[in-house]
N, C-alpha and C positions, 0 to 999 in steps of 0.2 A: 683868794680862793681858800686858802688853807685858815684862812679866820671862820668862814664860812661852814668848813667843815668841821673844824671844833666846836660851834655852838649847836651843829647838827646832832656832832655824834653826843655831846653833853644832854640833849634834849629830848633822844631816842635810845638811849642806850640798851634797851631790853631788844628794841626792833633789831639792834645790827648784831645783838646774842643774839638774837634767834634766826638770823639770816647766817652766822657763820655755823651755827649748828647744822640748822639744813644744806647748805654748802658740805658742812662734815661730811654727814652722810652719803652722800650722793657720788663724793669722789672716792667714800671708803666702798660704795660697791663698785664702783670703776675698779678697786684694787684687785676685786676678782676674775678681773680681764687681764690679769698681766700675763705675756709668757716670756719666756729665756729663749737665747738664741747667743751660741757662744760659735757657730760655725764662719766658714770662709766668707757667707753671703751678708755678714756684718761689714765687711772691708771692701767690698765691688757694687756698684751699684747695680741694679736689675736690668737695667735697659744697655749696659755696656757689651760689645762681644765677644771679652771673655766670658762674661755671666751665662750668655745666650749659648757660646759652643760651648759651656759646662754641661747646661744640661740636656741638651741634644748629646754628650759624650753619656750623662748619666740614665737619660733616656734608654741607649742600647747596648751599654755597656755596667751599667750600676751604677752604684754609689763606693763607698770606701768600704774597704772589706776586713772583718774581726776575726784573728788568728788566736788559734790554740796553736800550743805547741805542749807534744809528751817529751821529757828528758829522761835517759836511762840507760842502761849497756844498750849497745846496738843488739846483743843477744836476746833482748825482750824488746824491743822496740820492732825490730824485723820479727814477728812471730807470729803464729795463727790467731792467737791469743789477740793480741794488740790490735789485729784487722778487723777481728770479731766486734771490738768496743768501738772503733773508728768509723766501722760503718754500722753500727748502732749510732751513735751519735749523731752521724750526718743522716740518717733518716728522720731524726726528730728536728732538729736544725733546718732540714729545708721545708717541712711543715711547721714552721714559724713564720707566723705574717713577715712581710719583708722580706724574708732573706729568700732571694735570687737562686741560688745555688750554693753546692758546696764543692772545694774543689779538695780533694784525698789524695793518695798515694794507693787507695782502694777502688774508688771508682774511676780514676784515670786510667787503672789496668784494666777494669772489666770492661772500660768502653772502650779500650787500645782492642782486648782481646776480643771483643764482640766484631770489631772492621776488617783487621786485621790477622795476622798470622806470628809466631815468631821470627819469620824468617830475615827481619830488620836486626833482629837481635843474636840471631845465631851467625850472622854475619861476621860480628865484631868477637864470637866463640872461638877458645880452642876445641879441638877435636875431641881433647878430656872433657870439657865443659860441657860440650853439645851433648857427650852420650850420655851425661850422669844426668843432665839437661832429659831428656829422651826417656831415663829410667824413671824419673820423679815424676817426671807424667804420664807415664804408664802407669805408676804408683797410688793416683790420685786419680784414678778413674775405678768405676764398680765393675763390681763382674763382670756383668752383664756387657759393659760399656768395653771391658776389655777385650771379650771376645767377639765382642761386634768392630772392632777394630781388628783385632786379629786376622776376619773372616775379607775384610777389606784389606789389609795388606796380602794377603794372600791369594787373593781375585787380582790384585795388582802384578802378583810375582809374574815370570817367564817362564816357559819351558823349563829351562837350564836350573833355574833357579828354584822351582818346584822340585825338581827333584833334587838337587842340595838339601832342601828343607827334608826333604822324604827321607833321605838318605841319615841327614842326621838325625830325624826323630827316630828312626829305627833302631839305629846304633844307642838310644837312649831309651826305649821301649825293655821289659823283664821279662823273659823268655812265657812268662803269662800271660803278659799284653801281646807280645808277638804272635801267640798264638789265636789270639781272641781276635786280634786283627786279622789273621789269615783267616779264620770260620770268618766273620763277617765277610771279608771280600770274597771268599769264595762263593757264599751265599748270594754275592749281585752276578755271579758271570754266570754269563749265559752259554750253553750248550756248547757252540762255534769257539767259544771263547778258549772253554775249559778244554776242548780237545787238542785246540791249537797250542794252549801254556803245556799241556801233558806232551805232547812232540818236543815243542823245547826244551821239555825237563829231558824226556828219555834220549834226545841227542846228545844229553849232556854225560849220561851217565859213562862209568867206565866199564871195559871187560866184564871184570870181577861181579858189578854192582848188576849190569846186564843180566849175568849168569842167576845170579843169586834171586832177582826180577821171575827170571824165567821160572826157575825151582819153583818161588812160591806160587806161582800162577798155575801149575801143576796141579800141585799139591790144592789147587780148589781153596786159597789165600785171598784178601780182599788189595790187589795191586796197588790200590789208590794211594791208602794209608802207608804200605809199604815205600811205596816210591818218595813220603816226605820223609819219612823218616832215614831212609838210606842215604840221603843227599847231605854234600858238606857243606860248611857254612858258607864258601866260595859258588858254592851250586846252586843254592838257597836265593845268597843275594841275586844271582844271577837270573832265577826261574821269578823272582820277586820282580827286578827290572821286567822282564818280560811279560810278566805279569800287568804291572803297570803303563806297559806299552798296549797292551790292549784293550786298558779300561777309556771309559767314553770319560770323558768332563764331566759328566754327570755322578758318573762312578765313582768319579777321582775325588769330587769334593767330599761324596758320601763319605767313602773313606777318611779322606783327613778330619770331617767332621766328628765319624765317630773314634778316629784317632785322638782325639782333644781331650774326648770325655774319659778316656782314659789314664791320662797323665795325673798324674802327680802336680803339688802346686811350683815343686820344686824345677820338674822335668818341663812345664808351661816355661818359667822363667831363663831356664835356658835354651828352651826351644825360642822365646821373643828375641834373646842374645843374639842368637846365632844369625836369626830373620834376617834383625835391623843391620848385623854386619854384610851382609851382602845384598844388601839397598842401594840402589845408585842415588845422584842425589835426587833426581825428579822423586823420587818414589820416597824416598826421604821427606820431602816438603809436607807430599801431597800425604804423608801418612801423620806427620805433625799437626797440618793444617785441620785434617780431621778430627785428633786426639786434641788439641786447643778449643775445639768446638763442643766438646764432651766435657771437659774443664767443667768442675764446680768455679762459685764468687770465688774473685780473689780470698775473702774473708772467710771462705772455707777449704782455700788450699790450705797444705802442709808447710808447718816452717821452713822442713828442707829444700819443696818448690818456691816457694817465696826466694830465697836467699839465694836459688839457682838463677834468678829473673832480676833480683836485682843488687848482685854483688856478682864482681867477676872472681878469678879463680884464685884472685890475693884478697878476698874479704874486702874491698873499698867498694863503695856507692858506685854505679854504672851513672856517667855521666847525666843522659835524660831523668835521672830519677832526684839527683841533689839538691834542687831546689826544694823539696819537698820532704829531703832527707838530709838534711846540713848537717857539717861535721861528722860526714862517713855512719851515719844512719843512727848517730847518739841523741838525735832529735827528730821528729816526727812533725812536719807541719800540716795543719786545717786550715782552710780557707775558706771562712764563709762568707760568700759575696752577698750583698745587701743592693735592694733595688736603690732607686734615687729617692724614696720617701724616706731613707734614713737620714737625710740630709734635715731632718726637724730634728729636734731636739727632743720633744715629746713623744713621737717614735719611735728615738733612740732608746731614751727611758723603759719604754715598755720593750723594744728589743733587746737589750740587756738582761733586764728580768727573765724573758723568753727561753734567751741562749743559755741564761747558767740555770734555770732549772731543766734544760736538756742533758747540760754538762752533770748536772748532781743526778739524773736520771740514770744516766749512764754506766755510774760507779765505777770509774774507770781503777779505782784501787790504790795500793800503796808500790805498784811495782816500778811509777816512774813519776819524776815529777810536772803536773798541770800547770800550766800557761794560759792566760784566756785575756786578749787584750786588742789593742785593735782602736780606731779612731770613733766607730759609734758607741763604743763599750766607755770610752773612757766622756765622751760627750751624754751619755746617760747618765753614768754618775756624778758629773759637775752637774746637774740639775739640781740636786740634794744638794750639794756640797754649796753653793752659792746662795740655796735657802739658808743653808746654816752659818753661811758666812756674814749671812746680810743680819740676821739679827743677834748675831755677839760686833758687830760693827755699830747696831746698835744699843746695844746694852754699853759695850766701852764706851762710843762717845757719851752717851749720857750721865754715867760712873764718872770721865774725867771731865766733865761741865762742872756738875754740883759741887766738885772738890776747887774746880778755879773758883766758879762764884763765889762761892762761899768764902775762901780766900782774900780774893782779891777784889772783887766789888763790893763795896762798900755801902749801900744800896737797902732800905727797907726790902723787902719782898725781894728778894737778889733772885730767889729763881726761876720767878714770873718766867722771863723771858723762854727758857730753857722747855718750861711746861705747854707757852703758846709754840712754839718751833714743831711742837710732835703733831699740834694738828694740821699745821705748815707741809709736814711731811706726807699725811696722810691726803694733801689735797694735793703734790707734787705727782706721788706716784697714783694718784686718782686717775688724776691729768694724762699720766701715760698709758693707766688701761682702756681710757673710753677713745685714745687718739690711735690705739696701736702699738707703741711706741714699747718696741721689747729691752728685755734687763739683759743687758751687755757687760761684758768685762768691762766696757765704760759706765756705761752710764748705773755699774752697782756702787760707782764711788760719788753720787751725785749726794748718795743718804748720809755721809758726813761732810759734803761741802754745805749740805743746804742747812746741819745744823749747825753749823761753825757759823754760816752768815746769816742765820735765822736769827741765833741768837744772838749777834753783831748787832743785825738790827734792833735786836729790843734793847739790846745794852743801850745802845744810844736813846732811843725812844722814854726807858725808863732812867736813863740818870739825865734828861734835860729837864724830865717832870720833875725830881728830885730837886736839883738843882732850881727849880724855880718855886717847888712847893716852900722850901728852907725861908724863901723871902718874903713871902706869904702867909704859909702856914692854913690855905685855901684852897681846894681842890679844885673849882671853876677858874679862878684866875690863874692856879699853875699852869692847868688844861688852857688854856687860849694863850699863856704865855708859850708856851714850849711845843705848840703843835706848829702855830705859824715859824717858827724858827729852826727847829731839829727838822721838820717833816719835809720842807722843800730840798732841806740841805740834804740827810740821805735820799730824797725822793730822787735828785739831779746823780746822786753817787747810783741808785737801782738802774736809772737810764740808762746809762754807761755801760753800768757791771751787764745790763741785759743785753746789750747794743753790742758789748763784746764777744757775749757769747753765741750770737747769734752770727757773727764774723765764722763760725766753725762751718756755716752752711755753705761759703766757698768750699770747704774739702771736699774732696772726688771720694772721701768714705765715709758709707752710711753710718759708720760708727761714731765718727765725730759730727757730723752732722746730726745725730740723735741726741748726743752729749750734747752738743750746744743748746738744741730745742727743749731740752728737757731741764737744763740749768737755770734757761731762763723763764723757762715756766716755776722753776721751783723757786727762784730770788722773788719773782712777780708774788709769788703763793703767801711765802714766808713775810715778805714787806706788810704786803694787805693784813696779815691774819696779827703779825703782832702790831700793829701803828693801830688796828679797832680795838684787839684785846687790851694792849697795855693801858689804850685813855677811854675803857669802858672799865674796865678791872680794877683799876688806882682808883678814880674819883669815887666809885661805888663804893672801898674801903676806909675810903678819907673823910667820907660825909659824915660820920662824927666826932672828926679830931679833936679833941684837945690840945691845944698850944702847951700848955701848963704840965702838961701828962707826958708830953711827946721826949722820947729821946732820938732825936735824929743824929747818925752819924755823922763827926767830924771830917773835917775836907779831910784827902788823904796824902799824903808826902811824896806820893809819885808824880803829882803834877809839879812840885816846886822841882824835885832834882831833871825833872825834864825842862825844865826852863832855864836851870844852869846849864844844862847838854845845848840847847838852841842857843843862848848868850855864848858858846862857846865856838860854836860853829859860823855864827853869823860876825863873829872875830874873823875867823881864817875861813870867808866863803871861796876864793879863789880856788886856794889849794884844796878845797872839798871838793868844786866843781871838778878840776884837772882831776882830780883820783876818778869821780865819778867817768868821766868820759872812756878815760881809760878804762877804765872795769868793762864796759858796754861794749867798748870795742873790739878787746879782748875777746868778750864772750861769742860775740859775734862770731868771731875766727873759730872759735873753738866749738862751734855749736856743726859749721860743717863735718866737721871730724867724728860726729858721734852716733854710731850706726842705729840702725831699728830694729827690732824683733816682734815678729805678731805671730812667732809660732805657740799654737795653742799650749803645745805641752811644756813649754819652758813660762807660762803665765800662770799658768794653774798650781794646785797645791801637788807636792813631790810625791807626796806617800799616800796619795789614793791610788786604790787599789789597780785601777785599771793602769792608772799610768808606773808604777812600776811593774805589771805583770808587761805591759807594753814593753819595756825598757828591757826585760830580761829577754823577750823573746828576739829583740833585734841583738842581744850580744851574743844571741847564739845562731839568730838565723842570717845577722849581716840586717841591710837597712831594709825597712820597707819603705819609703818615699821613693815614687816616680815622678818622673818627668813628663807629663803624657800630653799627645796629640791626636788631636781627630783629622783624620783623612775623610775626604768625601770626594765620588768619582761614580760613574753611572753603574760600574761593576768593576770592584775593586780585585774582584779575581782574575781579569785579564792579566794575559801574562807581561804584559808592558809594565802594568801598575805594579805588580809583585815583584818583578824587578829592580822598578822603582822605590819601590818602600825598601827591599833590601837594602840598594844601596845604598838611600839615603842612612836606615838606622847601622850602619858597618862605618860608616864614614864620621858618622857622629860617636858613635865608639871608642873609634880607633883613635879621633884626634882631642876628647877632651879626658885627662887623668882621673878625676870626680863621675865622668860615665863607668859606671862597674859593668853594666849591659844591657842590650835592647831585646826586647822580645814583641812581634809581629803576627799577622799572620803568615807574612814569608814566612818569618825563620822557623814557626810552628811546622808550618810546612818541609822544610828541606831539612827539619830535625826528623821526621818519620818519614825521611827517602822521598822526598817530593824532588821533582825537578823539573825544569822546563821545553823538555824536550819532546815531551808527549802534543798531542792537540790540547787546544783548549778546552774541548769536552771531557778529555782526560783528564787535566787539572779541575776540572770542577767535582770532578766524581769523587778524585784522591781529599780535595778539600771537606766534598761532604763526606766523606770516612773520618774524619778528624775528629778523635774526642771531645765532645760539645766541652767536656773541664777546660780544654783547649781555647775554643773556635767561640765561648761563650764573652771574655775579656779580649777578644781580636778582632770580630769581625760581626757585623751584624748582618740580623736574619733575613733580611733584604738583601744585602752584598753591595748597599750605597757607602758604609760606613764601613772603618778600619781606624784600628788602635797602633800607635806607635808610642813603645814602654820603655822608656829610659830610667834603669834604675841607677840613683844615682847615693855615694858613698856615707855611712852612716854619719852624724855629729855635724856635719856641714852647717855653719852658719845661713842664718836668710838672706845677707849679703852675697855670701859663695852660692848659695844657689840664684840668688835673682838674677849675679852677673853671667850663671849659665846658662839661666833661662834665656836669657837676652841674645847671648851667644848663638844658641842652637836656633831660637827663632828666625835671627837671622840667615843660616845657614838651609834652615828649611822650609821656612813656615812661610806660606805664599801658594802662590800659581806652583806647582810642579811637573812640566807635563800635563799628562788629562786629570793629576790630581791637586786638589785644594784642602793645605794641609793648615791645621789653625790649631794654638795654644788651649789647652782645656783637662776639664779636671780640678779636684779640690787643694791641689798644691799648686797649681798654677795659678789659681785666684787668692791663693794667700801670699804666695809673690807678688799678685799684679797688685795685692792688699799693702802690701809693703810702700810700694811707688805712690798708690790713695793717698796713705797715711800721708807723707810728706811729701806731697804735692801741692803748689798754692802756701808753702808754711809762710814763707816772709809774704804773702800776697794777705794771710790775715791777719797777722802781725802790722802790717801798712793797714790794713783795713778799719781795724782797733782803733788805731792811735787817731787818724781820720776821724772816727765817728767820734774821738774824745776831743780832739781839738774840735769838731767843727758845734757839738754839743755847747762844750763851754764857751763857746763865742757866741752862740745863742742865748745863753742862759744868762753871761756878763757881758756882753759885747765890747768887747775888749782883747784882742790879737796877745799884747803883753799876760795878759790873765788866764786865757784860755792856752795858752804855750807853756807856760810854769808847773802845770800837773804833770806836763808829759816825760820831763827829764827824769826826775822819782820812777818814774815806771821803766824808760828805755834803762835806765840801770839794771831793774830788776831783769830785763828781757835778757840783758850781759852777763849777771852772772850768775843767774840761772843754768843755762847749759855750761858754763864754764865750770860752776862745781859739779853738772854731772863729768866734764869731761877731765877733769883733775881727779876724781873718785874711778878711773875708768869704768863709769855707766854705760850705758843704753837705754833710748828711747822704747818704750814698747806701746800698744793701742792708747794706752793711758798718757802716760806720762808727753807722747808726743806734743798732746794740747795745753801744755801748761804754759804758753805763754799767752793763749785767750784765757785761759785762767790768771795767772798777773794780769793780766790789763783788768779784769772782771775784779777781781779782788784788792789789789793797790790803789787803783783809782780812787776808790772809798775813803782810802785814809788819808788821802790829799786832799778830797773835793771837802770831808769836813773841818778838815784844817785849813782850808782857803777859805770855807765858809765863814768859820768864826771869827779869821781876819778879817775879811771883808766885814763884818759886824763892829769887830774892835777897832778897826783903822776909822771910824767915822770919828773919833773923839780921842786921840791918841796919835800920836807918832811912829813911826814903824818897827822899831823897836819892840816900843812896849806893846804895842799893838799884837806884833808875834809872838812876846812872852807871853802874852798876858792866854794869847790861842793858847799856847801849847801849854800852859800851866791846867786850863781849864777842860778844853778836848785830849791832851794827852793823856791822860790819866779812864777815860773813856774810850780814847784809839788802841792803849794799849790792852786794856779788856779785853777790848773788842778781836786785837790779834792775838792776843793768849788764848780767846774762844777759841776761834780758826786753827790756831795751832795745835791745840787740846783734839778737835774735829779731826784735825787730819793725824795727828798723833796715833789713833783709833786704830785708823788703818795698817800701821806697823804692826798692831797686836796680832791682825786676824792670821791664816794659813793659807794664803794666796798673795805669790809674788809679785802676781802684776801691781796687784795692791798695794803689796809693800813698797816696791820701789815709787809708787806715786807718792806714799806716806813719808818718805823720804824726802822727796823733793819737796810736795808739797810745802811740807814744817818749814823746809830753809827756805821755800822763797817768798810764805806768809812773812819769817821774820825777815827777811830782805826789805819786803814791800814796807812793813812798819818801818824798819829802819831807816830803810830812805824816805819816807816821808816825811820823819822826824828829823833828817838831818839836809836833805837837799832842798827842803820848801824853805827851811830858815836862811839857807844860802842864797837858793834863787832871789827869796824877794830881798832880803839883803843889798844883793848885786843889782835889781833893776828898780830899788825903791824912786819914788818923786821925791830927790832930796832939796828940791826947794821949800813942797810942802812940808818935808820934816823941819825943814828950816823955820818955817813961817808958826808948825804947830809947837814946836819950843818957845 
């Protein structure tokens, strides 16, 4: 077949340039299709039930939510000032497409203050507290507002008590007012009125006063005037009371009213004093309860009421308010919740931009320091940051190709290969924009695997044309020499390599499952593109050679010192072999010991911005990662159910150390005086009074659904938490009662992502080796032949995680797959080195037969893994850890692979050569 196709492609070679041009094209507008997706929904598959009660959770409850946090004295952070900017901000923030709401320290009062009263809160008051309490809200109401308060407390008062007030406003009236008061009231009484106060006055008077009454009444005097002025201030007050006993209610308000407008701002304020001290408490409440309804926004109270509301009488945070005030009010937390479309990436992107030109809108100033971080904040900016990743990944791999080839292949045209691999690429990720197929924290490391084996491939492709033109010195007979030869031999090494990766579609995650598909589309890509370029491009350039003219490179001295390494090995194969097993073994052991991580923020790069503003706002507000569970129940507000959720999140609390606390819509509840004692028409009334900041994260707007919020301790490994997810699932999650309580949420699916990852690991590991043995027993048929590649490989599979777990590593989305990587990559350097034996042993002995391979392919194989190592080398350079540590592993277990093929194939066939045939070919 492969005769066939070299006199094809010799005979056509403009047609199959011009068919990979249009190929070009076609997958480079595919490129335009790609998108990113670096969230949880890379590690769960879509049809699983975590996946499903995620987004039934994100349905009516959101998505992940992006915090600001202000740092600064508590004396600017608690202040008018600061309320002002806070709820400026969150008015532009929830007119941001996406975002759900916003939850404040601002709008949780005005919506506490709009349901409710203070009286939850004066509860927990001293008596100092409540009055200064009392004063700051008198203070913070208008005139107007104050005397219409007034006018109600005073409609409120008693008898008794009325005249208290009466009593003391007089004693605080200027003998000017007193007077002005007495013309007015005398002015409303009527006839009966006045004759009856005048009896009382003249009963009062004495002898003397009587006397002197009389005289002037004589004397043609006007008695009236006389008789006030005669009387003592004892007399006074007394004809005043009596006075007052005859005025109607009607009279009496007149009076007090135009009592009012008389006062002083000084004599109102101790007139309100005096009031509220002889208040019982109803009249207390009810005089509160109105005055909290007159309240400007919180964002337009006084600092002094602020600080009455939410610090008690030693200056610390009032418990309800801390979450939102951490570290006794020196931090200021936002919460803008985000619907469940923030779960795209591309969403993200644009809600990032959204949020911080609200944030820069805002100008919150220099008076405290800004925070702004949060999981779609920091997923908006890895969008950029991954574009820029991916093309200095490749700019370095290509940077250290030229400098190996150039080096160390020895090779007319050495870069050929290097220059076909780029359009290798652009039909790799073609491939992934017309199938779907999104750019992953995996699958971003596919763009320097595929040019490490892109150019692998042509290495070989172009030094067997080499290698055959030398003999020649003719482009048509190289071309038919070295296509049927090199092409089947890496075409059986593509099968494999493809066959292995395609082993990654057992994993339970879409992430490696993408990896694998996309790998092996890219090997498939990269084989086609350089095997037509290399033996269109060479013979094209050769067609005028000169023999005479020519200087073709000499052989080069790495295949001879590799032939002394295999004559030395194939000495002491025994003890090769024993080392080898042991290493494998070893590795094996050591591969269970070596944990996972697929927490996004420990993959990504450290010093983007989101992810330390992230970083700082959890040192100061404590962790944000929950634990979260969806409840569903016909109506979660029955009092059965609310009891039940209590218990359950109290119980889970109390019994695991890494639980810091739950929050419900019980507990919301029994945090604002909820209890169960009322009917259950009561509880639903008290629940819809609940500040939707509240009731928005707990319960939804149907009452099928409810949230149980396990916040659980900042730093925790993904081990420490998966083993608590496990834990609590156990402990809750099921039938409960009338409620069905199930795992969900974006950290629950990057747990259940965790178990994905390595699940099925040795199931594709067995899978691999299977498709490799059962490949080469097809291809040689031969059990002995098709068994001899695999030892080279289960080495590398050994000590692979055995050098991660001697470095104390960890696996992460990446690195987890690196053993269908070895099998995919290793294979290769076996299956050409069995190839060429299988060539040489027709006319030789086994010996030389293997020298004679490794003199000739070694020096090719080792290019070929200097590529791959160059490729993944790449990855060390960029600013993304997950990357790195794949570039890590990757290097050492490329040179593993080379090395064990170069030293355990010498041994293998060593130990199982036909030493009779060697007998016979001596």
């Amino acid at each position: 077949m492969f005769n066939r196709i070299a006199h094809h492609i010799l005979k056509h070679v403009k047609w199959y340039l011009t068919v990979i041009a249009i190929l070009t094209v076609a997958f480079g507008w595919g490129m335009t299709r790609l998108t990113i997706k670096m969230g949880n929904e890379v590690f769960v598959n879509s049809h699983s039930a975590i996946y499903k009660h995620t987004q039934t959770y994100q349905k009516y409850f959101g998505g992940d939510a992006a915090y600001l946090m202000l740092s600064g004295k508590q004396s600017d952070i608690i202040s008018h000032h600061t309320m002002q900017k806070v709820a400026k901000f969150s008015d532009k923030a929830e007119k941001v497409d996406n975002v759900k709401s916003t939850t404040t320290i601002v709008n949780s009062l005005n919506q506490l203050l709009a349901k409710t009263d203070f009286s939850s809160l004066m509860g927990s008051m001293s008596d100092q507290e409540v009055t200064k309490l009392e004063k700051d809200v008198q203070a913070n109401l208008t005139t107007s507002q104050q005397n219409q308060l007034t006018s109600q407390v005073q409609a409120s008062l008693t008898s008794d008590q009325t005249s208290q007030v009466s009593t003391y406003v007089s004693s605080l009236l200027t003998t000017d007012q007193q007077s002005q008061v007495t013309t007015y009231t005398n002015s409303l009484l009527t006839t009966e009125q006045t004759a009856a106060i005048k009896q009382t006055a003249m009963g009062l008077l004495t002898t003397q006063q009587q006397a002197q009454l009389a005289q002037a009444a004589a004397s043609g005097q006007d008695t009236s005037s006389l008789l006030q002025t005669s009387l003592t201030s004892e007399q006074q007050a007394q004809v005043q009371a009596a006075t007052l006993a005859q005025l109607t209610d009607q009279q009496k308000q007149a009076v007090q009213a135009y009592t009012l407008t008389l006062l002083t701002d000084q004599q109102k304020q101790q007139m309100q004093t005096y009031t509220l001290s002889i208040l019982n408490d109803q009249q207390r409440s009810a005089m509160m309860s109105a005055a909290v309804k007159m309240l400007p926004k919180v964002q337009n109270m006084s600092t002094s009421l602020l600080r009455d509301i939410l610090l008690d009488q030693n200056g610390k945070v009032r418990s309800q308010f801390q979450q939102l005030l951490p570290q006794n009010g020196r931090n200021m937390l936002v919460l803008v919740n985000t619907t469940s479309a923030s779960m795209n990436m591309v969403t993200d992107v644009q809600l990032r931009t959204d949020l911080h030109q609200a944030l820069q809108q805002t100008h919150f100033g220099k008076t405290y320091r800004v925070r702004f971080g949060g999981q779609p904040l920091i997923l908006g900016e890895v969008n950029n940051v991954v574009w820029h990743t991916m093309g200095e990944l490749l700019i370095f791999a290509v940077v250290l190709m030229i400098v190996v080839l150039a080096i160390i292949f020895k090779v007319r045209r050495r870069l050929l290969s290097l220059a076909f691999v780029l359009i290798g690429l652009i039909w790799t990720f073609g491939i992934m924009g017309w199938l779907g197929i999104p750019i992953t924290i995996a699958t971003m490391a596919v763009l320097p695997i595929v040019i490490g084996l892109g150019t692998d491939f042509g290495v070989q492709f172009h030094n067997r044309y080499e290698e055959e033109f030398k003999k020649s010195h003719d482009y048509q007979a190289a071309t038919y020499a070295a296509i049927p030869k090199i092409g089947p031999a890496v075409g059986v090494a593509l099968i494999m390599m493809t066959l292995s990766f395609l082993t990654m579609i057992i994993s339970k995650a879409p992430i490696m499952q993408q990896f694998g598909v996309t790998l092996a589309f890219g090997v498939i890509s990269v084989y086609l593109v350089e095997f037509v370029m290399m033996y269109t491009i060479n013979p094209l350039r050769d067609r005028h050679f000169k023999a005479k003219d020519a200087k073709l490179p000499k052989p080069s001295r790495v295949g001879g010192i590799l032939a002394r390494y295999a004559n030395f090995v194939m000495n002491h194969a025994v003890i090769v072999l024993i080392l080898g097993v042991l290493v494998a073994a070893t590795g094996f052991w050591a591969e269970t010991k070596i944990p996972t991580e697929t927490s996004l923020i420990k993959l990504i790069p450290s010093n983007m911005s989101s992810l330390v503003q992230t970083k700082g706002i959890q040192r100061h507000a404590g962790s944000t990662t929950y634990l979260t569970y969806l409840v569903k129940a016909d109506d979660v507000r029955q009092k059965d159910n609310l009891e039940k959720i209590e218990q359950l999140g109290n119980q889970v609390n109390r019994k695991y150390k890494n639980v810091e606390s739950v929050q419900s819509i019980a507990t919301v509840y029994k945090e604002i005086d909820g209890n169960y004692a009322g009917s259950q028409s009561q509880i639903n009334t008290q629940i819809a009074n609940l500040p939707t900041t509240l009731t928005d994260t707990t319960i939804s707007k149907n009452h099928h659904y409810a949230a149980i919020q396990f916040k659980v301790k900042r730093n925790l490994s993904s081990n420490q938490e998966n083993k608590l997810m496990k834990q609590i699932n156990r402990q809750i999650a099921g039938k409960q009662g009338q409620l069905t309580i199930s795992p969900a949420g974006s950290t629950m699916m990057q747990l259940v992502g965790v178990q994905n990852m390595t699940a099925n690991h040795y199931l594709i590991i067995a899978a691999g080796l299977v498709i490799i043995f059962v490949t080469l027993l097809i291809v040689y048929r031969s059990i002995k032949v098709a068994l001899s590649p695999l030892l080279p490989i289960v080495v590398v599979l050994g000590a692979s995680p055995l050098t991660i777990w001697l470095r104390g590593g960890q696996y992460n989305p990446i690195t987890i797959v690196l053993s269908s990587l070895v099998l995919g990559i290793g294979i290769e350097f076996t299956i050409l080195l069995l190839e060429r034996y299988q060539e040489e042993i027709q006319n030789t002995d086994t010996r030389r037969a293997m020298l004679r391979s490794v003199q000739s392919v070694g020096s090719a194989i080792t290019v070929s893994g200097l590529t791959l190592i160059v490729g993944f080398v790449s990855l060390m350079f960029v600013n993304f850890p997950g990357l790195n540590a794949l570039g890590v592993s990757t290097v050492m277990d490329t040179a593993y692979s080379l090395i064990a093929a170069l030293t355990f194939m010498p041994a293998i066939i060593q130990l199982t050569r036909d030493r009779k045939k060697d007998q016979d070919t001596k």
